[in-house]
C-alpha positions in Angstrom: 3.6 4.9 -18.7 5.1 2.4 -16.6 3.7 2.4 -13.0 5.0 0.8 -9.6 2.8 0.3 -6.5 4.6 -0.2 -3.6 2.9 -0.5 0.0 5.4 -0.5 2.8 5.2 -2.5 6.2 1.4 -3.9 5.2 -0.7 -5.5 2.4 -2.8 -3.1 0.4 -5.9 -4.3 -0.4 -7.0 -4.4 -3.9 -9.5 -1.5 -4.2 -6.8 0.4 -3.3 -4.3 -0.4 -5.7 -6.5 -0.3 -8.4 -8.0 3.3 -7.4 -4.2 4.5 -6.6 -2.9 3.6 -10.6 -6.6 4.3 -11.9 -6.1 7.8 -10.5 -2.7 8.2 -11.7 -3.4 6.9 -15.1 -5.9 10.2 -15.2 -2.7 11.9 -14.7 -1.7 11.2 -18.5 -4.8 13.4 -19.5 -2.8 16.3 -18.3 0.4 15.7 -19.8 1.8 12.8 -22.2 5.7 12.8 -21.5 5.2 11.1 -18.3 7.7 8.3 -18.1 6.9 6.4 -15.1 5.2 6.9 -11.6 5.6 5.6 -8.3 3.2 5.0 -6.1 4.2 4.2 -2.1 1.6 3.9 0.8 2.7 3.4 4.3 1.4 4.2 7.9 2.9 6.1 10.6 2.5 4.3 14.0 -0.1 1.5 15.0 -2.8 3.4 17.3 -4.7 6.3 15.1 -1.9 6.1 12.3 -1.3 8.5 9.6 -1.7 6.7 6.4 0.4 8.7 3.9 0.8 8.8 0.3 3.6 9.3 -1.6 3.4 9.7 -5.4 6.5 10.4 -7.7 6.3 11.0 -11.5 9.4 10.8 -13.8 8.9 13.2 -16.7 11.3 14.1 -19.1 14.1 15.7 -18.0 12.6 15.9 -14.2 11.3 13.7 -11.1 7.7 15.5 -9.4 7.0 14.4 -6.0 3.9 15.0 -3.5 2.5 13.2 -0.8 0.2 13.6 1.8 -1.3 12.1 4.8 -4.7 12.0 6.6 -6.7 9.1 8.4 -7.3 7.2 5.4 -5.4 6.1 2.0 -8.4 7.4 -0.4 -7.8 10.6 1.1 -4.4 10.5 0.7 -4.0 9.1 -2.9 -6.3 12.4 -4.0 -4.3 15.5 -2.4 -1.5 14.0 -3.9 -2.7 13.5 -6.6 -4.5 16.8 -7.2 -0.8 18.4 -5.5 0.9 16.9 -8.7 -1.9 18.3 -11.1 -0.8 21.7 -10.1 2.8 20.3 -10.4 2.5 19.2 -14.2 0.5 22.3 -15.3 3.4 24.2 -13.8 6.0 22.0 -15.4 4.4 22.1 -19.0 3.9 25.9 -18.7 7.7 26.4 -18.4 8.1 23.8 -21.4 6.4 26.3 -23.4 7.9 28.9 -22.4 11.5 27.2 -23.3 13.3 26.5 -26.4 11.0 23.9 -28.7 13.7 22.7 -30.2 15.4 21.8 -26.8 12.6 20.1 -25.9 12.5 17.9 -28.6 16.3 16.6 -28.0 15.2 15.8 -24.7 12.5 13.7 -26.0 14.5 11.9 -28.6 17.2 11.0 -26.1 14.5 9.1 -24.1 
């Protein structure tokens, strides 16, 4: 899985990018066909900001996107995070429920 951590308008520290991939690395515990993930942090305004995360995940065949903001970017990283749990178990239930041998073009092709 390739991963790219992108922090808009300031300078993440490095806790933070390391718990941001750590936590999405977990990610490939619940499903194995992720391609890549995107992780983007940024604030809104200067005085009591909103830091927001915003985590995509290209899978096959499909983009899932969440993000979520709150007063601080651990916060943050974990609703989304836990928002795209929900969003692969979804995702891998309709797989199932598809054509296997569909699924397994799709795979090939990538």
């Amino acid at each position: 899985m390739d991963i790219n951590f992108t922090a808009r308008r300031f300078r993440a520290h490095s806790e933070i990018k390391e718990y941001a991939i750590d936590e999405v690395k977990k990610l490939q515990k619940l499903y194995d066909g992720i391609v890549r993930a995107d992780i983007i942090l940024f604030y809104e305004r200067g005085v009591n900001s909103i830091k927001t995360a915003e985590i995509g995940l290209h899978v096959y065949g499909t983009k899932l996107l969440a993000h979520h903001g709150s007063n601080d970017y651990i916060k943050s990283i974990d609703n989304a995070i836990e928002k795209l749990g929900r969003q692969l178990s979804k995702y891998k239930s309709k797989l199932r429920g598809k054509d296997k041998t569909k699924v397994r073009r799709i795979q090939e092709k990538v």
